[in-house]
N, CA and C of each residue as an Amber inpcrd file, in Angstrom:
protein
   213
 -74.2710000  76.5290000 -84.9440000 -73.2620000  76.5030000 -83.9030000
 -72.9200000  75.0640000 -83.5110000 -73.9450000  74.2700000 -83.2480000
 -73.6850000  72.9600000 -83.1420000 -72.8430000  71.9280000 -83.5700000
 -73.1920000  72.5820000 -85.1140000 -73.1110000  71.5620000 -86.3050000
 -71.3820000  72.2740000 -86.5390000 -70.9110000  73.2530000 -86.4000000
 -69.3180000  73.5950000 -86.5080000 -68.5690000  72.8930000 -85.2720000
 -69.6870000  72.3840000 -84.2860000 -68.5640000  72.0030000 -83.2080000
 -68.6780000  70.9230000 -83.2430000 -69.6670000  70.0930000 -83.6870000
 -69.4560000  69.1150000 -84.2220000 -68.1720000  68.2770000 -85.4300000
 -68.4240000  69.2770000 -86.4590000 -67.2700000  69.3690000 -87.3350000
 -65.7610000  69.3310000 -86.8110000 -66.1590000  70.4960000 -85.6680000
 -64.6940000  70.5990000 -85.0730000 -63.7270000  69.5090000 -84.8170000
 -64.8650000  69.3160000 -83.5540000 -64.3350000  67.8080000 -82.8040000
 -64.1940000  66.5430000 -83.8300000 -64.6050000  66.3300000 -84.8620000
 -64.5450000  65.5330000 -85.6990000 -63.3050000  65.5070000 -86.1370000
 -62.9330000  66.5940000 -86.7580000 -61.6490000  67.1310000 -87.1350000
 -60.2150000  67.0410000 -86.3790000 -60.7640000  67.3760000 -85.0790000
 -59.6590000  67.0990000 -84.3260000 -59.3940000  65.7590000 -83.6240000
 -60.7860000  64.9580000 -83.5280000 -60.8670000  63.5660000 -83.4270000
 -59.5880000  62.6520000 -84.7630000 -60.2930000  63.0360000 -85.7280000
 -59.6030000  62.3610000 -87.1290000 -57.6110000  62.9770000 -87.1930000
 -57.5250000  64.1270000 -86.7750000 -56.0910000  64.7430000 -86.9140000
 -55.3680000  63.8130000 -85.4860000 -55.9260000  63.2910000 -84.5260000
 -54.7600000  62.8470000 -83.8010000 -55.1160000  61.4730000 -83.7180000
 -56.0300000  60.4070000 -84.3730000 -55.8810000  59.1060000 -85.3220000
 -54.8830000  59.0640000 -86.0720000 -54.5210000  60.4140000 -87.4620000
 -53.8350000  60.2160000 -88.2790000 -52.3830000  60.4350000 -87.6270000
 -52.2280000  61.1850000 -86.7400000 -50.6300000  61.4090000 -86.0380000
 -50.4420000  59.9630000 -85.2630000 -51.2670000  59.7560000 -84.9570000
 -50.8280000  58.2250000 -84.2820000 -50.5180000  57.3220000 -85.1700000
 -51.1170000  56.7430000 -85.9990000 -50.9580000  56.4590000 -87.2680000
 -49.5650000  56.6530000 -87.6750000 -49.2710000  57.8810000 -87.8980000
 -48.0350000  58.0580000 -88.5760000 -46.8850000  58.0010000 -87.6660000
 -47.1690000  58.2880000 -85.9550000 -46.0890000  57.9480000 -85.2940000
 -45.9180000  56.2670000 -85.3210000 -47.0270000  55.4730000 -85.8490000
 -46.6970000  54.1240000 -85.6950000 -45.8490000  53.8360000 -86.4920000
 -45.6860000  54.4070000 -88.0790000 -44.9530000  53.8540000 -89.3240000
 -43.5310000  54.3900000 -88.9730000 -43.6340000  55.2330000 -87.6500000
 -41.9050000  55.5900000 -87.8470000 -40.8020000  53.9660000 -87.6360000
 -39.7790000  53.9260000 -88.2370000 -38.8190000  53.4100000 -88.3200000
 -38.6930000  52.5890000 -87.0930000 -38.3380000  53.5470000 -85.7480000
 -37.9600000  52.7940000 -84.6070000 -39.2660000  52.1210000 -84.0370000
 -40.0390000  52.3280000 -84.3530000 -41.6100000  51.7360000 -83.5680000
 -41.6840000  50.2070000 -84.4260000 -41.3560000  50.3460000 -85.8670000
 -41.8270000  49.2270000 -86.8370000 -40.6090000  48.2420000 -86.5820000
 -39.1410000  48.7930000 -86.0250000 -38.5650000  47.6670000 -85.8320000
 -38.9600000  47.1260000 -84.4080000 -38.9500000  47.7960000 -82.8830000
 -39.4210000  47.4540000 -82.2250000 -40.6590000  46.2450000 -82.1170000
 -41.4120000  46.4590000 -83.0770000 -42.8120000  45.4910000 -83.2990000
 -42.5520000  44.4570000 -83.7700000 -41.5640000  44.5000000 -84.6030000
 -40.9240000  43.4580000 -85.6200000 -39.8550000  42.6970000 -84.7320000
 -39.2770000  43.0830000 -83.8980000 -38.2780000  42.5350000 -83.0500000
 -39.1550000  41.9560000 -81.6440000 -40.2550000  42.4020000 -81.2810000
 -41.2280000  41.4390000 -80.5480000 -41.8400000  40.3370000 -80.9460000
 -42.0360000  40.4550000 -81.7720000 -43.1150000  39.8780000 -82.7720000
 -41.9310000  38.4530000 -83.3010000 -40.6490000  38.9820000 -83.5310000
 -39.7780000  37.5270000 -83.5570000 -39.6480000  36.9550000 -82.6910000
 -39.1150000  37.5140000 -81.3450000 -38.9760000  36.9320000 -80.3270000
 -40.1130000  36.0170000 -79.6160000 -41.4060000  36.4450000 -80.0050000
 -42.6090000  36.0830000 -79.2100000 -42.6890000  34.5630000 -80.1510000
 -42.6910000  34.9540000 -81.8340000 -42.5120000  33.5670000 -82.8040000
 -41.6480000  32.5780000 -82.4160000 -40.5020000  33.1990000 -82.1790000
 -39.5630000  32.2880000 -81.7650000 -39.5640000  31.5630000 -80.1380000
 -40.4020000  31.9860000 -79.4350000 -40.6030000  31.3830000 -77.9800000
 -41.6580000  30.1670000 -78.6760000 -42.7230000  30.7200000 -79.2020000
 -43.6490000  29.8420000 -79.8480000 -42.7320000  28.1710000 -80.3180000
 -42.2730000  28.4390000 -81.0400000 -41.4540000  27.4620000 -81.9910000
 -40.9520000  26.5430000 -80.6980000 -40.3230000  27.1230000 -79.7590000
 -39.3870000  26.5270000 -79.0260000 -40.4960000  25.5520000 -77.9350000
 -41.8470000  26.0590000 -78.3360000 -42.8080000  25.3270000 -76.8920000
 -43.1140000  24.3730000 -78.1080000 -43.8190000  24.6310000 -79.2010000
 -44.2200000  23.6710000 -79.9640000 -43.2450000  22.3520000 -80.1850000
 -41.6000000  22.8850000 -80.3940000 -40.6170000  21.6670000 -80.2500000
 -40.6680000  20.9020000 -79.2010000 -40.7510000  21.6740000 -78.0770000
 -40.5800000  20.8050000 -76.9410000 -41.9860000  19.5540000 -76.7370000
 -43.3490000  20.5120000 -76.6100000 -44.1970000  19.5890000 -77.0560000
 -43.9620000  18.4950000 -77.6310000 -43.9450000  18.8650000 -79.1070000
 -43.5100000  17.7720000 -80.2720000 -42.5050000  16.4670000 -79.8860000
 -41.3530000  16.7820000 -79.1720000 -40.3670000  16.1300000 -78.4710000
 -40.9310000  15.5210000 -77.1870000 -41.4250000  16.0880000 -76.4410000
 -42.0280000  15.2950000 -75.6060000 -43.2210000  14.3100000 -75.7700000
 -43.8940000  14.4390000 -76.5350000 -45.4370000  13.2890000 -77.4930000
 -44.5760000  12.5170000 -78.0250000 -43.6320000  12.5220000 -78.9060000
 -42.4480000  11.7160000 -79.6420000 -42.2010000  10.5610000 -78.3370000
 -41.6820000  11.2000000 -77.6340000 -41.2700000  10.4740000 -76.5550000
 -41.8720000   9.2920000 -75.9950000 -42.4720000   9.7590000 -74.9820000
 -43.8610000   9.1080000 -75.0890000 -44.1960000   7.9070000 -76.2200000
 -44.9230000   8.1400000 -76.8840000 -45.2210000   7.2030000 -78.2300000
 -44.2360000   5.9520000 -78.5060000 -43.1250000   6.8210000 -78.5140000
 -41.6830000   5.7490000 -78.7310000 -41.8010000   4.8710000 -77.7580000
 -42.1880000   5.2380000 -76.5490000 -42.2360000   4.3830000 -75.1190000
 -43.6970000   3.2380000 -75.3280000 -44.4390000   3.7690000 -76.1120000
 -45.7380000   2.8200000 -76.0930000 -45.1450000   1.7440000 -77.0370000
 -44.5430000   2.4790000 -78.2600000 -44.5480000   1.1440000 -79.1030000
 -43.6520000   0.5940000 -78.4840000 -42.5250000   0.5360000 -78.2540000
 -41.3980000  -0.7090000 -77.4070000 -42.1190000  -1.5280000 -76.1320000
 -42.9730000  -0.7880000 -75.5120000 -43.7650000  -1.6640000 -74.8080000
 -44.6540000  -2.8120000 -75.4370000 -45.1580000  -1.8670000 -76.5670000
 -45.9630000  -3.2370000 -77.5020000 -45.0950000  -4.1510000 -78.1530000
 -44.1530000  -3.8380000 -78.6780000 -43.1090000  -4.8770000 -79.3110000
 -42.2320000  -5.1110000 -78.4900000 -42.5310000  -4.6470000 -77.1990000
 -41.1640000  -5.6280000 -76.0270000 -39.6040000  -5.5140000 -76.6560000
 -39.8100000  -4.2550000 -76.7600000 -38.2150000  -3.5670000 -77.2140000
 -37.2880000  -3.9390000 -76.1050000 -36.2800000  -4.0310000 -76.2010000
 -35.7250000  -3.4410000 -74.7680000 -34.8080000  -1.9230000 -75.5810000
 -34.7970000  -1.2770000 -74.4940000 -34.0250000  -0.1460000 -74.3760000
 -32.2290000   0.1640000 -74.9380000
């Protein structure tokens, strides 16, 4: 008796993994993920530029100080 309800629940454990599963591969879910997943890349990109642009900056300002650039 145990050991079938064991089985059971196993069974029905594993059957709504695999429906989730398969509601993930639907179409509108995979573009959704894919359309976050750019947007989130593309915020990325835009902090790393700015970073990048701002250290640039900076730097440019040290060396003209060392070589007495003017502006």
């Amino acid at each position: 008796m145990i050991r079938r309800l064991f089985y059971m629940s196993l069974g029905a454990g594993l059957a709504i993994w695999v429906m989730r599963r398969l509601q993930a591969l639907h179409p509108q879910h995979v573009a959704r993920r894919t359309a976050d997943r750019a947007a989130s890349m593309a915020g990325q990109v835009r902090d790393l530029t700015a970073y990048a642009l701002d250290e640039a900056a900076v730097r440019e300002t040290e060396l003209r100080a060392q070589l007495k650039l003017e502006d």
